[in-house]
KEVO-396314 format. One record per residue (C-alpha): x, y, z; residue in three letters. Coordinates in steps of 0.2 Angstrom, whole numbers, plus 5000, padded with zeros to 4 digits. Example, Ala and Ser with C-alpha at 12.3 -4.5 7.8 and 13.67 -1.06 7.14 Angstrom:
BEGIN
506249785039Ala 506849955036Ser 
//
This chain:
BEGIN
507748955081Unk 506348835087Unk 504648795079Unk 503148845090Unk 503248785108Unk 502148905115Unk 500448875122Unk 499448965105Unk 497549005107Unk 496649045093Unk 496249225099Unk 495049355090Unk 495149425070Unk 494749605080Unk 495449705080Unk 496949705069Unk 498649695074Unk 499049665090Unk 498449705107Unk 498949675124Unk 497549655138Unk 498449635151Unk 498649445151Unk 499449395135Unk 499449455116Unk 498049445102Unk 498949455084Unk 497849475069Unk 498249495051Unk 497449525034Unk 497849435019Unk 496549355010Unk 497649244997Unk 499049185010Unk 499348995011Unk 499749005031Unk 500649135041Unk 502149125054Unk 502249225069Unk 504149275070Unk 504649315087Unk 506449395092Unk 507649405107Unk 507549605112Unk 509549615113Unk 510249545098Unk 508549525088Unk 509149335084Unk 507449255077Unk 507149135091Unk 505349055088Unk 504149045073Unk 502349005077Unk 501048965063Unk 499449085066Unk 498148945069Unk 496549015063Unk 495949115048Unk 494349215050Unk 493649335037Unk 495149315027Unk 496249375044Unk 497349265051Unk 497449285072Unk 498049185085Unk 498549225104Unk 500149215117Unk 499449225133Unk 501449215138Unk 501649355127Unk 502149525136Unk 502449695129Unk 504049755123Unk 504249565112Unk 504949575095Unk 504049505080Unk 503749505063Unk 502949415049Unk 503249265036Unk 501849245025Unk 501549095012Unk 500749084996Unk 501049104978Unk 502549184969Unk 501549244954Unk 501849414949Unk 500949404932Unk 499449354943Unk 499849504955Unk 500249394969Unk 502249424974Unk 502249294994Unk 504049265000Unk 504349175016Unk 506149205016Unk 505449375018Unk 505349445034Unk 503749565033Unk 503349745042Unk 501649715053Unk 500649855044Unk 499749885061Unk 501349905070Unk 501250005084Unk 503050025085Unk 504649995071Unk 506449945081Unk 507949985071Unk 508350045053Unk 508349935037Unk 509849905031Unk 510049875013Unk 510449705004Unk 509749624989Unk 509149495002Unk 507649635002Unk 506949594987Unk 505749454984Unk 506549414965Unk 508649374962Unk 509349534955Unk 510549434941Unk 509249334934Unk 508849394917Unk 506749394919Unk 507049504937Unk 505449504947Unk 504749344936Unk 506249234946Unk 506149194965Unk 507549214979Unk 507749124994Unk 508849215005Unk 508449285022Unk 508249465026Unk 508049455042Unk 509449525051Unk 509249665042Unk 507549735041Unk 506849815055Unk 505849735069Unk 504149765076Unk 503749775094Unk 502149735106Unk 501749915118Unk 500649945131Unk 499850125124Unk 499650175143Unk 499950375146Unk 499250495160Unk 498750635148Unk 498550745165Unk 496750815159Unk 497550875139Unk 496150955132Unk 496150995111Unk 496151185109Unk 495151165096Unk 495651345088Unk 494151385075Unk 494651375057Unk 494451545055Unk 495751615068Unk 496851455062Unk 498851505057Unk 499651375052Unk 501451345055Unk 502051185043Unk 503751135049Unk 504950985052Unk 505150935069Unk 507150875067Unk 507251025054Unk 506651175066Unk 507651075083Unk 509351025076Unk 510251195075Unk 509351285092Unk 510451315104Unk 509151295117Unk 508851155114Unk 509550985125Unk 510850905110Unk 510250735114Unk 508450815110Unk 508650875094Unk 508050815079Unk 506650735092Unk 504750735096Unk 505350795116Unk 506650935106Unk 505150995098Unk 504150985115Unk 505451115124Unk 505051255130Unk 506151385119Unk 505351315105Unk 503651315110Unk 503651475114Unk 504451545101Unk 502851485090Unk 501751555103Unk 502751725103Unk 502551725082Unk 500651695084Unk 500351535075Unk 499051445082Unk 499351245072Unk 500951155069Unk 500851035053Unk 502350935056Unk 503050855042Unk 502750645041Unk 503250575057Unk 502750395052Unk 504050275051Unk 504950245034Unk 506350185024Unk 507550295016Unk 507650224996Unk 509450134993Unk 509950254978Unk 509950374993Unk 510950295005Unk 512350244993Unk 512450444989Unk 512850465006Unk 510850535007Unk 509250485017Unk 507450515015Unk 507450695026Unk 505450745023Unk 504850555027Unk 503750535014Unk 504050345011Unk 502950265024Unk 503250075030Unk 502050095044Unk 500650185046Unk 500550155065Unk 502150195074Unk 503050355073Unk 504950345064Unk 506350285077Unk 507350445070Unk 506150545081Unk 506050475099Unk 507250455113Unk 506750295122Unk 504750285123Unk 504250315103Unk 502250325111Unk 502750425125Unk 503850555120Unk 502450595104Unk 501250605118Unk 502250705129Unk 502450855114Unk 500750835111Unk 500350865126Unk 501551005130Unk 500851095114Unk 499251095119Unk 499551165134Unk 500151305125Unk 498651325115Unk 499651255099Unk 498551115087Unk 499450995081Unk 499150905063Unk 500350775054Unk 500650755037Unk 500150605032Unk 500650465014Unk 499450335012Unk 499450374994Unk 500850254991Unk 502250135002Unk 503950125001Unk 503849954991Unk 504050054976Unk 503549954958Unk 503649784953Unk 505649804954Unk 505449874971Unk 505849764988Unk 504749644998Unk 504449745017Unk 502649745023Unk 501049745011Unk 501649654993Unk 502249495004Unk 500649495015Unk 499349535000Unk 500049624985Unk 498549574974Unk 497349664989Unk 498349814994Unk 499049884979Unk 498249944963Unk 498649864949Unk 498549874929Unk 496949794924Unk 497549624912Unk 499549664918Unk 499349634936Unk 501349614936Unk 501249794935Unk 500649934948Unk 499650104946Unk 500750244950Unk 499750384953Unk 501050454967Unk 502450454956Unk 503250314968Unk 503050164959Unk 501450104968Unk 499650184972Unk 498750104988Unk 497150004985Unk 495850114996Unk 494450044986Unk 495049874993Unk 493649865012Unk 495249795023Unk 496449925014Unk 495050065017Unk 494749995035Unk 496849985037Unk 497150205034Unk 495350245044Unk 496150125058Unk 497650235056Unk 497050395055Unk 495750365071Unk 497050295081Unk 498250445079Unk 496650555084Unk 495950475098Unk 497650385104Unk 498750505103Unk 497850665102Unk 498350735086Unk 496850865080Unk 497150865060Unk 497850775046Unk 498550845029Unk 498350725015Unk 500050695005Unk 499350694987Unk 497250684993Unk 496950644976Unk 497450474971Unk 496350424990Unk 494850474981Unk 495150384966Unk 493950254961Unk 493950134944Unk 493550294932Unk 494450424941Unk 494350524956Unk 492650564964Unk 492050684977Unk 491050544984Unk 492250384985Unk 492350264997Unk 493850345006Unk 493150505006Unk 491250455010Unk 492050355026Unk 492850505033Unk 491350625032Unk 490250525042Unk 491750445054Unk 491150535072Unk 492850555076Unk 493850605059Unk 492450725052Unk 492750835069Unk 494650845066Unk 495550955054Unk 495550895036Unk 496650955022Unk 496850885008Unk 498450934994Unk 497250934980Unk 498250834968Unk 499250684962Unk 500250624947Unk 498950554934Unk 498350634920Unk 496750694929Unk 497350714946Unk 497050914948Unk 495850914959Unk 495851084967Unk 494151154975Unk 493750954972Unk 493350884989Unk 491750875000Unk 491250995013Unk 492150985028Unk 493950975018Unk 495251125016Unk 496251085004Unk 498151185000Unk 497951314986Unk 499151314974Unk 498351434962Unk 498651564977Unk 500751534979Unk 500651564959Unk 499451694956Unk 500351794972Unk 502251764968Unk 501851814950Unk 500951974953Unk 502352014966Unk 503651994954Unk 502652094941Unk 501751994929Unk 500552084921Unk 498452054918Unk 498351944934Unk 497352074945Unk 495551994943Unk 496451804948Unk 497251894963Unk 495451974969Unk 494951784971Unk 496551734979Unk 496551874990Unk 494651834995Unk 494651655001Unk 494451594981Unk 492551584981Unk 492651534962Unk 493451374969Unk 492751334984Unk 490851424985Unk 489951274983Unk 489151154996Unk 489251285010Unk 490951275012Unk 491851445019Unk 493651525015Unk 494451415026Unk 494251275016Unk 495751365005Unk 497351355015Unk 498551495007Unk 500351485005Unk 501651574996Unk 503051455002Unk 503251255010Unk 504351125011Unk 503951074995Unk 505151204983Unk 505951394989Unk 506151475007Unk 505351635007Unk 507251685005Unk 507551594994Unk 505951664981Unk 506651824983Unk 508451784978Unk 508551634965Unk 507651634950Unk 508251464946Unk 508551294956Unk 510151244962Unk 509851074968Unk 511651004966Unk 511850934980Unk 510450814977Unk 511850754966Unk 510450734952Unk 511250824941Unk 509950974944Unk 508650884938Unk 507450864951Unk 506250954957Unk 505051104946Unk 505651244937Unk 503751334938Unk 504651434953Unk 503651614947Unk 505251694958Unk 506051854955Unk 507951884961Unk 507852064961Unk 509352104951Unk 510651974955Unk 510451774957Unk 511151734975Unk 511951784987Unk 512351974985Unk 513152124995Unk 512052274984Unk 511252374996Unk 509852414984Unk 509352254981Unk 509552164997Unk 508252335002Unk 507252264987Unk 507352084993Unk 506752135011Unk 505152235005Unk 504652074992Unk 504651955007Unk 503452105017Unk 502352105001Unk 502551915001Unk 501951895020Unk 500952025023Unk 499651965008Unk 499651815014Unk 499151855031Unk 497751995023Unk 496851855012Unk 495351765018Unk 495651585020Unk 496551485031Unk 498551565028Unk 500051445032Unk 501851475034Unk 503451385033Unk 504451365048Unk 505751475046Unk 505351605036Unk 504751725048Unk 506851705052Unk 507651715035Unk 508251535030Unk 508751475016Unk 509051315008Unk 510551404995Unk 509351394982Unk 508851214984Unk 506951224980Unk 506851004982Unk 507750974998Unk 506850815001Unk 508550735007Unk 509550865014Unk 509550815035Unk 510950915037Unk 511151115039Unk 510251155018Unk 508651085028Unk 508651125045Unk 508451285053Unk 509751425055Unk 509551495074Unk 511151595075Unk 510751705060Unk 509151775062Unk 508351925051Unk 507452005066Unk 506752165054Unk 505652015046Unk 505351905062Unk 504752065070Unk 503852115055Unk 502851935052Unk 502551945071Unk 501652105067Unk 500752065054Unk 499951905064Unk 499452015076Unk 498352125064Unk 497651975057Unk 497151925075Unk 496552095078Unk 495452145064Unk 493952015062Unk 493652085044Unk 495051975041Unk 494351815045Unk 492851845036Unk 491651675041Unk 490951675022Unk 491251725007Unk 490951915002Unk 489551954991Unk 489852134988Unk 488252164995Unk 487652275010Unk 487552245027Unk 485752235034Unk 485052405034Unk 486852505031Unk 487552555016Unk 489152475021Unk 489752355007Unk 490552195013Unk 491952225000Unk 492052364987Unk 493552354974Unk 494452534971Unk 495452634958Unk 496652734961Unk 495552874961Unk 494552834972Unk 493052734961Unk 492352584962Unk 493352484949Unk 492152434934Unk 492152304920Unk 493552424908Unk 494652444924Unk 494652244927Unk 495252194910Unk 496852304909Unk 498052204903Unk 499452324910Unk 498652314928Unk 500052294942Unk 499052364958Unk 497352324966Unk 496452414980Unk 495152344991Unk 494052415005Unk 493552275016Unk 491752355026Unk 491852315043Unk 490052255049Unk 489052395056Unk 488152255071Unk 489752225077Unk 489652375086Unk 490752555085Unk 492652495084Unk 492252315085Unk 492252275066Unk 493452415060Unk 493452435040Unk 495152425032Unk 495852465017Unk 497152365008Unk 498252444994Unk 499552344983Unk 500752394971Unk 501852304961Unk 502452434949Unk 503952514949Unk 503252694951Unk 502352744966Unk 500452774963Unk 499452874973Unk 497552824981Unk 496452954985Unk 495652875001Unk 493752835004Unk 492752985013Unk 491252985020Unk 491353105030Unk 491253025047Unk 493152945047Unk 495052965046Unk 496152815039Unk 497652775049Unk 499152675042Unk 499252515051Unk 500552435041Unk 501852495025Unk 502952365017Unk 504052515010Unk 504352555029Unk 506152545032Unk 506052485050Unk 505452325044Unk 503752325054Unk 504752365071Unk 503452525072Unk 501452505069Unk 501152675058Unk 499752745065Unk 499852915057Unk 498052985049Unk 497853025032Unk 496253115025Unk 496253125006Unk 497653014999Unk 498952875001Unk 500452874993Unk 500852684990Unk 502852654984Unk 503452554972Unk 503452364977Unk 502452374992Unk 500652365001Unk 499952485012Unk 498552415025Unk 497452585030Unk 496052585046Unk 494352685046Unk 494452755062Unk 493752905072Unk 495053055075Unk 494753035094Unk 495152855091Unk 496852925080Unk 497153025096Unk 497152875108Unk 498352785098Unk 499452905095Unk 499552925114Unk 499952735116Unk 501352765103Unk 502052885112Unk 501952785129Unk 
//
């Protein structure tokens, strides 16, 4: 290795990072307590550190300089000098190569060693001492790109929030096992882009993938020594280039390509993003990327104990948003994924802790504020998981206008009722009807709750139906890990099981499971496969499982259920009183009597104050009025019956005289939903034990027509 030899200008403090503009390379980096700054540049074969080169100017607390013999596909990273003084919050170590946080693209894997951490692991006072050794040829390496692509003309598709169906899956999780699917593309960004697998989510009717984090991270060493790795990704090291795990050759152009190929399809695609926390972890944690460039600036840290982080993620560290360069460092991020590589939406890995100011999390923090007037980020998707790990970090129905935000109070109050808790019917009216109580404030609408029943965060649809505990053994953590609040029923047996009743049982729960979500106002989301019967064997925390507990199972599919969900899509895209664009009133339509929503007792009332408060209640029934100005047909009204009581119950229908009710969908059909029901019922529905029965209002010529098609 040589000191700097190069011709080194003092380039620009903008933007940060570094950009090639055709003639040579500008570098610019943050740190506004560094002491100086090296340059580290590596041979692209062996990545043998061959030149370090002192950044020459220091701007606005960013230090920038610029290689005009600098080309892309150059190797570097960062040394960065200053005080060792963790009481003081400041934690610089030389000897520690350093993670460029605006890396565009992350070569290679880490690879553990003590070398990692900035503090000698046998001295007595730990992270207070001070190590010298190199980590260099171990740590991963940053790389210069030209971002160039021919996008051929992509277009966003844009799909309104209301018709959105969210698909949430992982992209090596849903490629690995397909047998369509090249085997030196599984597991990647161009896997995910093949055509078998594209269309299958076409064919289903989801209209946005949320793929898991794709963001490049580091898989925690107590991990790897169980023979284990980070499998969800939720351990960012850079917020900038997607995870070497996922690309082939090109990391920039074979996410491009997928997006690309997605959209072409009509398919959104949003990415789960952590810039709640790093994978520096607490004071005992290793030296990567932010705590040797600016600890003091980029994390929080405990008021009067600055040795000591925040951890409001649950991590060991809490990002410093309230910080203008750490702010200006996730905005940079999140634009460049939306304008660069065409990503439509993000979802915000624990949203609360990024709205957190000195007092707590507020609607209007800096974070939050910059987002909602950004031209380009308050135009894309936005959800928000409405929660962190502090004290006061439940934040549901929380955030600003222009958020969605994951409901969790819908996945509890719909796998309880389902499994037959008793007294929950007036919480599963607001559920079922876009949660107004939660989000009917600021002119937001229903989409800004995104429903769920499942996600990669705890049971398989499967699963829910068959455990009612965990089995997270082979997280080999002792069972431990991950939440016992599963609200699941077994139906009978824990597990795998070879009765005939229950595996029928089993079958209609995930119907009644599904077929809610897809009836309920709001936006609904789904995990990837489900609609095909995986399970994780009663893993409900499979956060490190890459292998076949995580990925999905293509040579066992439940085609009753995959035909079913298809179905049930289908009459969500079908039926517009469905996707309701505000929230409903109970009120009339302009100059009707038609009632936008009218809740209704068995028989046949509308359901007073007594009929709410009965603490024994297990079914609901709701007539959803289809808007009379939408024109004869156009806005059909439909009535949804569900029953989770172990006798049937019967519903005497609505009549005014003018209309039949034909069954559209029946969760107790046997055939799994290979058959639309369209048979007319005049005074009464018959709704089985454990199941839910969706009814159209439709004319008897209408009944006819259908029929007809049927039979066709």
């Amino acid at each position: 290795m040589s000191s700097s030899r190069r011709r080194v200008q003092p380039g620009s403090p903008y933007p940060i990072g570094t950009r090639w503009d055709g003639r040579g390379v500008n570098f610019a980096l943050f740190s506004a307590h560094a002491e100086k700054v090296e340059l580290c540049l590596f041979e692209s074969g062996n990545q043998r550190e061959v030149e370090r080169i002192v950044l020459p100017e220091y701007t606005d607390e960013v230090w920038h300089g610029y290689l005009p013999d600098c080309r892309p596909g150059q190797l570097y990273g960062y040394r960065v000098h200053g005080p060792y003084d963790p009481t003081a919050g400041h934690r610089f170590n030389p000897n520690k190569l350093l993670v460029d946080p605006y890396a565009r693209e992350i070569v290679g894997q880490l690879r553990w060693s003590d070398s990692h951490f900035g503090f000698r692991h046998d001295h007595p006072k730990l992270d207070l001492s001070y190590d010298r050794r190199d980590n260099a040829r171990v740590m991963p390496k940053c790389r210069v790109i030209d971002t160039a692509f021919s996008w051929d003309n992509d277009r966003p598709p844009a799909v309104p929030w209301p018709q959105t169906v969210i698909y949430e899956a992982h992209l090596r999780g849903l490629t690995m096992r397909h047998p369509l699917v090249p085997k030196n593309l599984r597991g990647t960004f161009l896997g995910l882009a093949e055509p078998a697998v594209i269309d299958h989510m076409v064919q289903l009717g989801v209209t946005t993938v949320e793929l898991l984090p794709v963001h490049a991270i580091v898989d925690e060493r107590a991990l790897v020594e169980r023979g284990l790795r980070n499998y969800w990704g939720y351990n960012s090291i850079g917020f900038f280039a997607p995870d070497p795990r996922y690309y082939t050759a090109s990391a920039h152009g074979d996410f491009k390509t997928m997006v690309e190929r997605l959209h072409d399809a009509g398919i959104e695609v949003v990415l789960d993003v952590v810039y709640n926390h790093t994978a520096e972890g607490n004071h005992l944690g290793p030296t990567l990327s932010l705590k040797g460039i600016d600890n003091l600036s980029y994390y929080r840290l405990i008021p009067g104990s600055e040795r000591f982080y925040e951890n409001y993620s649950g991590c060991g560290n809490t990002l410093n948003l309230r910080h203008p360069r750490v702010l200006q460092l996730v905005m940079d991020s999140l634009r460049y994924w939306a304008e660069e590589m065409h990503v439509d939406g993000f979802r915000f890995d624990l949203a609360a802790s990024l709205g957190r100011e000195r007092a707590g999390f507020d609607g209007g923090s800096g974070f939050l504020d910059a987002v909602r007037q950004d031209p380009v980020l308050s135009r894309v998707k936005l959800i928000a998981e409405p929660w962190d790990l502090g004290g006061d970090g439940y934040r549901l129905g929380g955030f600003p206008p222009g958020w969605s935000e994951w409901n969790g109070r819908y996945r509890d109050t719909l796998r309880r009722f389902w499994r037959g808790d008793e007294g929950l019917i007036g919480e599963l009216a607001s559920r079922l009807t876009g949660s107004s109580d939660l989000f009917g404030w600021g002119g937001r609408r229903p989409w800004a709750s995104v429903n769920f029943i499942t996600a990669h965060d705890g049971f398989t649809m499967k699963d829910l139906v068959s455990f009612e505990a965990k089995h997270n053994e082979a997280n080999f953590e002792d069972n431990r890990d991950g939440t016992d609040a599963n609200y699941a029923w077994n139906c009978g047996a824990e597990g795998e099981t070879a009765d005939p009743e229950i595996l029928a049982l089993r079958a209609r729960q995930a119907r009644n499971l599904m077929a809610s979500l897809l009836v309920s106002q709001g936006v609904p989301m789904i995990l990837a496969g489900d609609e095909l019967g995986r399970s994780q064997q009663g893993n409900n925390n499979a956060y490190c499982q890459d292998n076949s507990i995580g990925w999905v199972d293509w040579a066992h599919v439940d085609e009753d259920f995959h035909a079913f969900v298809q179905l049930v899509i289908k009459l969500r895209r079908d039926y517009p009183v469905l996707r309701r664009h505000r929230f409903f009133t109970g009120g009339r339509f302009a100059g009707t009597s038609v009632k936008d929503i009218v809740w209704i007792t068995p028989e046949g009332h509308e359901m007073s104050h007594q009929d709410w408060v009965k603490p024994y209640a297990r079914s609901l029934g709701f007539l959803l009025g289809g808007d009379p100005s939408e024109g004869e047909g156009r806005d059909a009204s439909l009535l949804i019956l569900l029953n989770a009581y172990i006798e049937p119950i019967t519903y005497r229908l609505p009549d005014d005289g003018k209309a039949d009710w034909a069954v559209l969908l029946d969760t107790a059909d046997t055939a799994g939903g290979r058959r639309q029901r369209r048979s007319a019922l005049a005074a009464q529905c018959v709704v089985q034990p454990h199941s839910l029965v969706a009814l159209v209002q439709a004319s008897a010529a209408r009944l006819q027509n259908r029929d007809k098609d049927d039979e066709e």
